[in-house]
N, CA and C of each residue as an Amber inpcrd file, in Angstrom:
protein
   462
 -31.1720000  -7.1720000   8.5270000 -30.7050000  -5.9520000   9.1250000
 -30.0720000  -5.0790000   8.0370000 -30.8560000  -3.7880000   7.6310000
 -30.1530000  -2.7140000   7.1330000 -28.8320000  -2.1650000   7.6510000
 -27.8480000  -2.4090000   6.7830000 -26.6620000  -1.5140000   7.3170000
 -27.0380000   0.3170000   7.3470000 -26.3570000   0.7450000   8.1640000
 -26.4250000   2.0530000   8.2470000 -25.6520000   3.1290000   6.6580000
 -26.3780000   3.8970000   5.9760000 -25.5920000   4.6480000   4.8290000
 -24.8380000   4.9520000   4.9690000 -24.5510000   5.7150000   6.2210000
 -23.2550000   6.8180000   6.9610000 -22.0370000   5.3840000   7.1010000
 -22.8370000   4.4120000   7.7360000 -21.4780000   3.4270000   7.5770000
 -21.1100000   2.8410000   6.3630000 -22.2270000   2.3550000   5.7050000
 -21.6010000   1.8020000   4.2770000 -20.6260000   2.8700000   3.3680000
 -21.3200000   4.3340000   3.8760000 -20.1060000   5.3280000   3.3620000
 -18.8490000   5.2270000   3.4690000 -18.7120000   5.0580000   4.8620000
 -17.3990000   5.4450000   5.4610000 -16.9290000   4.1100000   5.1940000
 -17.5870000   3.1400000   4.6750000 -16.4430000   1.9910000   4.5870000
 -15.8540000   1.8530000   3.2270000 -16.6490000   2.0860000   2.3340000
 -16.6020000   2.4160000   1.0060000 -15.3470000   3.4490000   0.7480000
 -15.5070000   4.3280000   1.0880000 -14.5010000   5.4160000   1.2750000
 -13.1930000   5.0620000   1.5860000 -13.3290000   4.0570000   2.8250000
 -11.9180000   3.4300000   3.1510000 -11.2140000   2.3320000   2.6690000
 -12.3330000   1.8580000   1.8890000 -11.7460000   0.7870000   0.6320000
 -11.4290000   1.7720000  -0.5000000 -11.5430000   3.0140000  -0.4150000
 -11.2650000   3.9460000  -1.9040000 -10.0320000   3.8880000  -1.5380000
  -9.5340000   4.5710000  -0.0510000  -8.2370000   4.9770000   0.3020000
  -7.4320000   3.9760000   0.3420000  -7.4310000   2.4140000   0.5160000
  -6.6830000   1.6830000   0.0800000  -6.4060000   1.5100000  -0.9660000
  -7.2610000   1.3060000  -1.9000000  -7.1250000   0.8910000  -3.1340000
  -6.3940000   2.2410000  -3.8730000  -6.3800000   3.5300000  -3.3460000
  -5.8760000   4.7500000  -3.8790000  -4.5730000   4.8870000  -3.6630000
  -4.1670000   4.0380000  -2.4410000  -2.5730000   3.5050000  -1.9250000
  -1.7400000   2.8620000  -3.2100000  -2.8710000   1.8130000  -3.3050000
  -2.2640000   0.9150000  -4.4280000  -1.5690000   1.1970000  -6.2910000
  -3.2750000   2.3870000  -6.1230000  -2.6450000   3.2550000  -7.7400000
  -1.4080000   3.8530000  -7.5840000  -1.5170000   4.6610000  -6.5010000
  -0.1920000   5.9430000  -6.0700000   0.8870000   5.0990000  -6.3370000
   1.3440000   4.3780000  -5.4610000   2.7510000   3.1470000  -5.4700000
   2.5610000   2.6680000  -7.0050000   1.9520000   2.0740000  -7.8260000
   1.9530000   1.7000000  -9.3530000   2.3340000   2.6350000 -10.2200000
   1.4960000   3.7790000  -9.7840000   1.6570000   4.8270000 -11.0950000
   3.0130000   5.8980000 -10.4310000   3.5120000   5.4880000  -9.1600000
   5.0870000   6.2080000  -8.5800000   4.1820000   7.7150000  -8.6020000
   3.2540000   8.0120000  -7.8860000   2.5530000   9.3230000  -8.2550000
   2.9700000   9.7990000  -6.5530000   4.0480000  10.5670000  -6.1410000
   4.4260000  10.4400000  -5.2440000   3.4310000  11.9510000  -4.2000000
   2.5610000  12.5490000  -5.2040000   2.3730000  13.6320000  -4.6860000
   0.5300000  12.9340000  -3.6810000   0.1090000  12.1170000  -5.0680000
  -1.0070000  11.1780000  -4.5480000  -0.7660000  10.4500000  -3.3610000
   0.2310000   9.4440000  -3.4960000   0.4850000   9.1690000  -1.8720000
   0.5500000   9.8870000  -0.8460000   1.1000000  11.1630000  -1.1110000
   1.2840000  11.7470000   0.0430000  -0.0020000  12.2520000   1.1440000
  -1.0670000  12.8500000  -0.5060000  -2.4640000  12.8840000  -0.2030000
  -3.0570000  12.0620000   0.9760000  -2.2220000  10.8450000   0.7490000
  -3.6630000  10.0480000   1.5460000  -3.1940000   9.2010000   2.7040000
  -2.3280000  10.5010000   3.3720000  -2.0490000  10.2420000   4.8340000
  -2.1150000  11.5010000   5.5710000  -2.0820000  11.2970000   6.7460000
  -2.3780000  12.8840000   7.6860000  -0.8290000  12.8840000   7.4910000
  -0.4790000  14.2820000   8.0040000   0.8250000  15.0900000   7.8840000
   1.9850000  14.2950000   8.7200000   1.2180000  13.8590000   9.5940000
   2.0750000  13.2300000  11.2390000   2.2690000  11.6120000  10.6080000
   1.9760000  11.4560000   9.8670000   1.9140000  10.0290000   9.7420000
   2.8800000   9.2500000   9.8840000   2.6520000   7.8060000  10.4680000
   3.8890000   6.5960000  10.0070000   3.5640000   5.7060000   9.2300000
   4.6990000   5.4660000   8.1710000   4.1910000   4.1890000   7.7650000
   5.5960000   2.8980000   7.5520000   5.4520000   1.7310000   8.0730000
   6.3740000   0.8670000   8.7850000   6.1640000   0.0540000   7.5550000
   7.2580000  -0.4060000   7.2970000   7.6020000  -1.7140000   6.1610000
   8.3960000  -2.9500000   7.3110000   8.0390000  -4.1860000   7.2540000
   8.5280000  -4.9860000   8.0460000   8.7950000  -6.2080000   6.8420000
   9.9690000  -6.2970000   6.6040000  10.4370000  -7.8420000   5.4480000
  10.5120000  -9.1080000   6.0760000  10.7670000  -9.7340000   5.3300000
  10.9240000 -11.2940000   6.0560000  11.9480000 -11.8050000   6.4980000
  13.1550000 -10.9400000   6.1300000  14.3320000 -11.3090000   6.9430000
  14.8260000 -10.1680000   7.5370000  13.7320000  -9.3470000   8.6200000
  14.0870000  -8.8140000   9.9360000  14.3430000  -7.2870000   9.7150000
  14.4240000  -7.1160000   8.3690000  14.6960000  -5.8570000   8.3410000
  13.6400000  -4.7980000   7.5140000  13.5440000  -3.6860000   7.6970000
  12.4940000  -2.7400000   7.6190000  12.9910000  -1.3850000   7.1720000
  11.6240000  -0.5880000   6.8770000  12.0140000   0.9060000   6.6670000
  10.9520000   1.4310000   7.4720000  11.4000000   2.5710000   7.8140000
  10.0470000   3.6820000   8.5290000   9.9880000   4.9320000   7.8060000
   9.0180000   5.5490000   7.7650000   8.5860000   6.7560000   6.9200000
   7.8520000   7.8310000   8.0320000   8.4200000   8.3010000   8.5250000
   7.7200000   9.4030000   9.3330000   7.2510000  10.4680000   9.2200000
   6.0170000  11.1790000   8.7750000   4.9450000  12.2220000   8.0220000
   5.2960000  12.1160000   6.9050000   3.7800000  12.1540000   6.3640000
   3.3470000  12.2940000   4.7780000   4.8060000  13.3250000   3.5660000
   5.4220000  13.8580000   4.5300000   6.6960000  14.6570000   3.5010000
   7.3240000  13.8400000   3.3250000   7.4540000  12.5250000   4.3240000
   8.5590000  11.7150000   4.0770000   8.4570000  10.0290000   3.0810000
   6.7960000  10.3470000   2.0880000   6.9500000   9.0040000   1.3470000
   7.1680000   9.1690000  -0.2690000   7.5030000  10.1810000  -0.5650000
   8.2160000  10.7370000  -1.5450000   9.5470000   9.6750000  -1.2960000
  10.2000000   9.3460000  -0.4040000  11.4960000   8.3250000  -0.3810000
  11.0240000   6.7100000  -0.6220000   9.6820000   6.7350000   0.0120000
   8.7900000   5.1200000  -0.7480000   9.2260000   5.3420000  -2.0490000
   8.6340000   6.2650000  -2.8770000   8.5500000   6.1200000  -4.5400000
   9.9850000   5.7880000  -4.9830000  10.9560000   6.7540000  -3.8660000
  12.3560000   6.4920000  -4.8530000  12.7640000   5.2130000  -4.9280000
  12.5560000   4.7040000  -3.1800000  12.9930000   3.2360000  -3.3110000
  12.4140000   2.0640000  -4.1160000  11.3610000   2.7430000  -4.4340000
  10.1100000   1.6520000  -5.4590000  11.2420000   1.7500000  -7.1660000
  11.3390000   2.8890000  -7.4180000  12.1310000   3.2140000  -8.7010000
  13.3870000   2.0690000  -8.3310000  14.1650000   2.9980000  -7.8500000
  15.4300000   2.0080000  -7.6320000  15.5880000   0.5100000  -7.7210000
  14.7640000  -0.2140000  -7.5160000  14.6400000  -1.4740000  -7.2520000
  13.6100000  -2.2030000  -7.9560000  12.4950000  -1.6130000  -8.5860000
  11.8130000  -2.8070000  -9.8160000  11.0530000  -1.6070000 -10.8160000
  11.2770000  -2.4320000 -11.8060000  10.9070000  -1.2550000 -12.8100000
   9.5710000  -1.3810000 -12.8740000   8.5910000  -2.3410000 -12.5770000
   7.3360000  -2.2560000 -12.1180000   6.5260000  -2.8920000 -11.1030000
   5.4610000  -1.8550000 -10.5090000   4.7390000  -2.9210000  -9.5260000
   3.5330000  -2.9600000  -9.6930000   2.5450000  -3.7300000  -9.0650000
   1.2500000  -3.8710000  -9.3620000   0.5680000  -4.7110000  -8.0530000
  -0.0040000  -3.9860000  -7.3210000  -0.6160000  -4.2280000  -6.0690000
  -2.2420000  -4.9860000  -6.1160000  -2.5410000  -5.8590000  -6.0010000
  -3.9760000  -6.1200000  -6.2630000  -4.6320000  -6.1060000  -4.6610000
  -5.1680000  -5.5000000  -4.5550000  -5.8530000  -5.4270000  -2.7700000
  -7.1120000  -6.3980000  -2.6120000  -6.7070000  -7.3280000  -1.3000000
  -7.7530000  -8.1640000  -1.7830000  -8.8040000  -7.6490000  -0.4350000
  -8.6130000  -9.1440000   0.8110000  -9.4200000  -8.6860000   1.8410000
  -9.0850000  -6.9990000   2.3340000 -10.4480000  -6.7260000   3.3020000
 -10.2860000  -5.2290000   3.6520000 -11.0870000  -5.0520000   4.9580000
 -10.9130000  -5.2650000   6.3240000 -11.7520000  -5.3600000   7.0690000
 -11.4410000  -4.2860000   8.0380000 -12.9400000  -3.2110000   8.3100000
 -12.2930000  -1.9850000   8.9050000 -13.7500000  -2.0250000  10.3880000
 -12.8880000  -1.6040000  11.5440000 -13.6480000  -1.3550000  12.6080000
 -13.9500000   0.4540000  12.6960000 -15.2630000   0.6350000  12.5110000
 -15.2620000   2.2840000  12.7860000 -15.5540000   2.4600000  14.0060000
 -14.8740000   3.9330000  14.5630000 -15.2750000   4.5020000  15.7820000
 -15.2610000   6.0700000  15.3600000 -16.4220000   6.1730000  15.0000000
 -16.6160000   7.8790000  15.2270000 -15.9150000   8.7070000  13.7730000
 -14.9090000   9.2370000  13.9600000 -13.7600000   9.6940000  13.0920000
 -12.2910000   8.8090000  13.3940000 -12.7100000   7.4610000  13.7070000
 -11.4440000   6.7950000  13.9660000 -11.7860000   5.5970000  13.2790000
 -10.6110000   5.4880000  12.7270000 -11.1180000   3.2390000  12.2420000
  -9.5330000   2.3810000  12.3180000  -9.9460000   1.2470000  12.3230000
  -8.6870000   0.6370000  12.2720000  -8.6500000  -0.6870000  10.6910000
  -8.0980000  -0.9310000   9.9840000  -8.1900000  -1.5520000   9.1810000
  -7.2140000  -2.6660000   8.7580000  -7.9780000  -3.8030000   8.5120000
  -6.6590000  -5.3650000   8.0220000  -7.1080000  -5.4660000   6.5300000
  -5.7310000  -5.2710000   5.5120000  -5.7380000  -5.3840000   4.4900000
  -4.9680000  -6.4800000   4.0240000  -5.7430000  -7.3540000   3.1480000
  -4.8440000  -7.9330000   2.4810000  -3.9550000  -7.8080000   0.8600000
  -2.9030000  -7.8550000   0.5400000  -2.9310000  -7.6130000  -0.7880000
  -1.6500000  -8.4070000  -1.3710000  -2.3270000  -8.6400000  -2.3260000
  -0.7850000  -9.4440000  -3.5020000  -0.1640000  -8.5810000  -4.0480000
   1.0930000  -8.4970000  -4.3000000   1.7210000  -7.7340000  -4.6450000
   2.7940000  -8.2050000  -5.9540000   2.6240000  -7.5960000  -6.7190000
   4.3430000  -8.2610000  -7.9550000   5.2510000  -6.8840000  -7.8410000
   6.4210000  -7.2930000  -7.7570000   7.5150000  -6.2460000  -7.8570000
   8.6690000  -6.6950000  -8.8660000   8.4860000  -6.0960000 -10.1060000
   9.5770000  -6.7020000 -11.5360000  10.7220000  -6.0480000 -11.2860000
  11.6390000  -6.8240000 -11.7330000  12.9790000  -6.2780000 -11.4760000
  13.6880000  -7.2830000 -12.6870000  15.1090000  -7.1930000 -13.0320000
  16.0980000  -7.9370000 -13.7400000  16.7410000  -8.6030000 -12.7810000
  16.7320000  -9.9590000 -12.4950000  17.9660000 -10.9350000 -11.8280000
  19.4680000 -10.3710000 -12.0180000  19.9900000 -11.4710000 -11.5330000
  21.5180000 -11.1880000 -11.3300000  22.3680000 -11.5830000 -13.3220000
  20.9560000 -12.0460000 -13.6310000  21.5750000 -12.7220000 -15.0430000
  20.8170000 -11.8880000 -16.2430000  20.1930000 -10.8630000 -15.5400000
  19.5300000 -10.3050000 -16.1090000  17.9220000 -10.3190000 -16.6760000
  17.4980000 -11.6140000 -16.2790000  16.2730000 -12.1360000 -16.0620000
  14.8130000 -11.4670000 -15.9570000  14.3340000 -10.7420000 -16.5290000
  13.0840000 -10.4390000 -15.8390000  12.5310000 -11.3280000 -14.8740000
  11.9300000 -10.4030000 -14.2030000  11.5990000 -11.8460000 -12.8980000
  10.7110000 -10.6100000 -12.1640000   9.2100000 -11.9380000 -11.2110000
   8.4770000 -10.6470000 -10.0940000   9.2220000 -11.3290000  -8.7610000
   8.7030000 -10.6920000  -7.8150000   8.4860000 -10.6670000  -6.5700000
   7.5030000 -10.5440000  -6.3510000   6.9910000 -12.0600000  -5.7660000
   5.3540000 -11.8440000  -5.7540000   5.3640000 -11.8600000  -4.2870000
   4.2780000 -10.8740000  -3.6070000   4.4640000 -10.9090000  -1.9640000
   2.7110000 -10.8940000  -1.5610000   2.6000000 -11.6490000  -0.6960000
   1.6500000 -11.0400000  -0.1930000   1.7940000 -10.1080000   1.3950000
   0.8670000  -9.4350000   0.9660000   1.3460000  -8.6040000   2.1680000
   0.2430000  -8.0490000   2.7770000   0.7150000  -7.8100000   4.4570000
  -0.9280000  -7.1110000   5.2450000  -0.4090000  -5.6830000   5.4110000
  -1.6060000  -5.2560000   5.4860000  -1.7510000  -3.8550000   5.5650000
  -2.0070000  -3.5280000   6.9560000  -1.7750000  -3.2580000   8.1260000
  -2.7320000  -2.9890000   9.3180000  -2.4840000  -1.4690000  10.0320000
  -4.0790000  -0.9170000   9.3520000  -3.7320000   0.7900000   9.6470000
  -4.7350000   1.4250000  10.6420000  -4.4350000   2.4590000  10.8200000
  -4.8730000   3.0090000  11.5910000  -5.2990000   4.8550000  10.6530000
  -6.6090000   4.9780000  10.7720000  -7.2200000   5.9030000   9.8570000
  -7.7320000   7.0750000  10.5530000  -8.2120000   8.0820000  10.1730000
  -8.2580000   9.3800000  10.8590000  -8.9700000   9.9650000   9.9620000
 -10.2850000  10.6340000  10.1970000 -11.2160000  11.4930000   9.4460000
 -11.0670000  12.9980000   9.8040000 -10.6480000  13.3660000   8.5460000
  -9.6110000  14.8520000   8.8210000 -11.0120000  15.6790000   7.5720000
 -11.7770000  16.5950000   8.3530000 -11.8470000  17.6980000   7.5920000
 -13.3110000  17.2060000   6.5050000 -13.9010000  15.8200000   6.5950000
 -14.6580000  14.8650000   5.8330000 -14.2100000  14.1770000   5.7030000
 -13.0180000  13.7140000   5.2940000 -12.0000000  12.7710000   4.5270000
 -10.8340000  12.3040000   4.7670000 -11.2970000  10.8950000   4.8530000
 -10.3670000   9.2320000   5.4770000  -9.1690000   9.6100000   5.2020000
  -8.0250000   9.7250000   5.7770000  -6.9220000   9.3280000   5.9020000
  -5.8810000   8.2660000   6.3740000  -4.7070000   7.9290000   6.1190000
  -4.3370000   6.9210000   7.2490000  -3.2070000   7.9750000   8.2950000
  -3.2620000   7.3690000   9.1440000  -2.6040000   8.1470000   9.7200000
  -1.3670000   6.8780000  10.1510000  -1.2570000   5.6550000  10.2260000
  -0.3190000   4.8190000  10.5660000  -0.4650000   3.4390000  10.1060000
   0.1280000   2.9910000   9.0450000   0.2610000   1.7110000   8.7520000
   1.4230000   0.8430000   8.3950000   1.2310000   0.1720000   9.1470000
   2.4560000  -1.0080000   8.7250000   2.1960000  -2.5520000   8.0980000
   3.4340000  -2.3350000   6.8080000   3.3060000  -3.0690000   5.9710000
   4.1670000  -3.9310000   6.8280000   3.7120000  -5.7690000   6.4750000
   4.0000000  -6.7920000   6.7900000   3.9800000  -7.6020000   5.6370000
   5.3410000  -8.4260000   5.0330000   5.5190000  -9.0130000   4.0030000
   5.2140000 -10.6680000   5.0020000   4.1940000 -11.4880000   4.3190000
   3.5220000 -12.6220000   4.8160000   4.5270000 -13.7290000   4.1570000
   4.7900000 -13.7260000   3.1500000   5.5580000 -14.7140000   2.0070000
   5.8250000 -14.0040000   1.2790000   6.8770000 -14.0950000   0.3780000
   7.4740000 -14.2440000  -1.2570000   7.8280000 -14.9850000  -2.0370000
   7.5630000 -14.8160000  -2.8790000   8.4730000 -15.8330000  -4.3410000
   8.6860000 -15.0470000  -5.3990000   9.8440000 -15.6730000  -5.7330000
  10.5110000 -15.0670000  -6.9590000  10.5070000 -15.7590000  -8.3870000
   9.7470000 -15.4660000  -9.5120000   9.9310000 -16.4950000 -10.8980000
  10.1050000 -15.5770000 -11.6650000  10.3250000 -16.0870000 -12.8960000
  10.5690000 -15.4470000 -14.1120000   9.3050000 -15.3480000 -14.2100000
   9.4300000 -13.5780000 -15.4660000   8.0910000 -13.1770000 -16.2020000
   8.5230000 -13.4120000 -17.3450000   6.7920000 -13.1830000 -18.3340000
   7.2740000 -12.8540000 -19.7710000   7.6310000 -11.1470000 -19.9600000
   8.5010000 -10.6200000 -20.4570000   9.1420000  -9.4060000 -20.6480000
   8.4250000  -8.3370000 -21.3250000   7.6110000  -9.1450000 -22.1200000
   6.6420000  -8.4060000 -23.6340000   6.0050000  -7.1460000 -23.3310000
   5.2230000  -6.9370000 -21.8820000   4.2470000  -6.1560000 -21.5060000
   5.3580000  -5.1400000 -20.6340000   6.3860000  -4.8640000 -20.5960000
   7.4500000  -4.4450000 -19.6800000   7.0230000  -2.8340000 -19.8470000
   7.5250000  -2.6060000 -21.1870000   7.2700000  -1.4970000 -21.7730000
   5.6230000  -0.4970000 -21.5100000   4.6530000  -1.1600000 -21.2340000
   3.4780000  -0.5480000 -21.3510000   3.2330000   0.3740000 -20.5580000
């Protein structure tokens, strides 16, 4: 069975827009993130001990980046699984992704935060082009180890 082009498009596309999530948050490109949500958007952070942030329209993830600054001097998202249901100009999508978040310990330590985390969004075809319009992040596990420091700088 031939898949359909129009669908292999649109799925392709929506693996761009994840994976375009992932640069934005790395490279703190706060204007790119904003890009690649509709205006109305939510997007929900849920941690492992109960507590969360919410981001309500695309003006408001400019405060993602700050809190990303504030708290590890680098991150690096690798997106793994990506499974999206289309309907029309609507899709819904389960992402999986590993995540490292570097920071200094209490001793000063370089150290990641390695998380994996799901993605589960809800997308919107605005104008040609995939957006999310609502996703919430779900932290699955973490661990915390020391890094080597060397590459900090790059």
């Amino acid at each position: 069975m031939t898949p359909d082009p129009a669908t292999v498009a649109d799925r392709l596309a929506l693996r761009d827009l994840v994976e375009s999530y992932a640069a934005a948050v790395d490279a703190r490109d706060a204007d790119l993130l904003a890009s690649l949500f509709t205006p109305g958007a939510l997007l929900e952070v849920r941690r492992n001990d109960g507590t969360g942030s919410r981001y309500e329209g695309a003006a408001a993830l400019p405060k993602l980046i700050s809190a990303l600054e504030a708290n590890y001097q680098k991150t690096f998202h690798l997106v793994g699984n990506h499974r999206v249901t289309l309907d029309g100009d609507r899709a819904a999508g389960d992402t999986y992704c590993l995540a490292h978040h570097v920071f200094a310990d209490d001793e000063g330590v370089p150290s990641t935060m390695e998380m994996l985390v799901r993605y589960l969004d809800r997308y919107i075809r605005d104008d040609g082009d995939w957006l999310i319009d609502r996703r919430t992040v779900t932290y699955l596990w973490t661990r915390v180890t020391p890094v080597d420091a060397a590459g900090l700088g790059r």
